[in-house]
Every structure is written in structure tokens, then in C-alpha cells.
C-alpha positions, 0 to 999 in steps of 0.5 A: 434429181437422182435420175439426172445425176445417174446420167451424168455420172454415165457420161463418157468419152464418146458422149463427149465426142459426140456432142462434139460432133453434133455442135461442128455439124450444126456449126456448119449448117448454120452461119456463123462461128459460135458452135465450133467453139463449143464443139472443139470444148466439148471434144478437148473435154472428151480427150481429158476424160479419156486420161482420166476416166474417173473424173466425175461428172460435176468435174466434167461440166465444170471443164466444158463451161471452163473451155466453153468461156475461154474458147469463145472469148479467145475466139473473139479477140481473135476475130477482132485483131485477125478480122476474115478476108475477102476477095470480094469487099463490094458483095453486099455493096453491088452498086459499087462495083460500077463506079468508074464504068461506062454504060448506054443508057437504053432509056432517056435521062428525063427531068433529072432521073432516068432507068439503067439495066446493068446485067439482069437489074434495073437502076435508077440512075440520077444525072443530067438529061440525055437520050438514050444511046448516050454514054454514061459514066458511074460517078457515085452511088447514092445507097441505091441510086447510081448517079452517072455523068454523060460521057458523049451527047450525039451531035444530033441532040440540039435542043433539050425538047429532044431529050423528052420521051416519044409518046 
């Protein structure tokens, strides 16, 4: 036990901008934005030491986990009424970016179903039968499936056995 508080009462300016510095450094190589709070806790507590070099050490743990607490609750009511902006609001929502598009099926519209290659992905595509050639627009996504609207049947097309795939 003695060992432990004979490290503490070591503690100085620059094991608190150090440990600052460590958390900001794993802040950024991990997502999210909890260490960063800590970070700058730790280096506000490094700048208090430095006025005060003889603060004790219990001193010094009490105003990190004070700092810690308020610097996160603060941070997330922050984030609550200031929420992050993005320029892309459809990133994880991919299909999304389609609606409204007009594609060429490259494969027939069968019994209801059908295959789109949209870019390097293949999507399953839902609407009435068509050949493929046929024009088709993005109507709606249902989570994965896109569900598309012809937009032009080729005269060509007179019955539906014509819809059928060629064996």
C-alpha cells in the first residue's frame, strides 16, 4: 500500500500531459469520442498542477474523476442537442441512394423477381415482369430488395411467354 502512494505522490505535470496525450492518441485510433474527454481531463488536471505543484495527490485523482464526469456528461448533452452532420445521410443506407433512378435490367423480371447490377453489386429487384433491356425505375427499397417499375416495355414484347427466360 505504501508503494502505491509513494507513486502517486510522484505524480506531476508531465505524467498528466502524458497520460493526456496517450488517451487523445488512443482516442484517435479508436471510433468514437469518449477518450478525448478523458484526454483533455487529464491535461486541464496537468495545467492545475503546474500552478499548484504541491497539491497532493489524492487532490489530483479527486479533480481528474471530477473533470472526467463533467467533461462527459457535458459532452453528451452536447451531442444530443448539437447532433454530427454529415454530407452523406444514405452511407449505411445504400439502397437508398437509388430511389428515383432509372436503370436497364441486364436480366429478365421473372414471376415477380428479377437481379440488378447497379455499380459492382448485384440487387434483388422486385416489380412486374419484363425483359431484360427494359428500363426500370427505383420505387422503393424494401431493407434489401429494390422494387422497381418499368419505365418502357419494347414493342416487341406481346405475350407474357416472352418474358420467360431462354434455356
Amino acid at each position: 500500500m505504501m508503494e502505491t502512494s509513494m507513486w502517486f505522490a510522484e505524480f506531476d505535470v508531465w505524467h498528466w500531459l502524458s497520460l493526456s496525450a496517450i488517451l487523445i492518441i488512443l482516442e484517435i485510433l479508436m471510433p468514437g469520442v469518449f477518450l478525448l474527454w478523458i484526454g483533455l481531463a487529464a491535461a486541464l488536471v496537468g495545467v492545475i498542477v503546474y500552478f499548484v505543484p504541491n497539491l497532493a495527490w489524492e487532490s489530483q485523482i479527486f479533480a481528474f474523476a471530477v473533470l472526467s464526469i463533467i467533461a462527459i456528461v457535458t459532452q453528451y448533452f452536447w451531442l444530443r442537442y448539437h447532433p454530427i452532420q454529415t454530407t452523406n445521410s444514405t452511407l449505411n443506407r445504400r439502397g437508398s441512394r437509388y430511389l428515383g433512378k432509372t436503370f436497364i435490367l441486364e436480366k429478365p423480371i421473372v414471376n415477380g423477381t428479377g437481379k440488378l447490377t447497379i455499380d459492382d453489386t448485384i440487387w434483388k429487384v422486385q416489380g412486374d415482369d419484363c425483359p431484360a433491356g427494359t428500363k426500370v425505375i427505383v420505387k422503393e427499397i424494401d431493407v434489401t430488395v429494390l422494387v422497381v417499375e418499368s419505365k418502357n416495355i419494347p414493342e416487341s414484347v406481346t405475350k407474357p411467354a416472352d418474358l420467360a427466360p431462354k434455356m
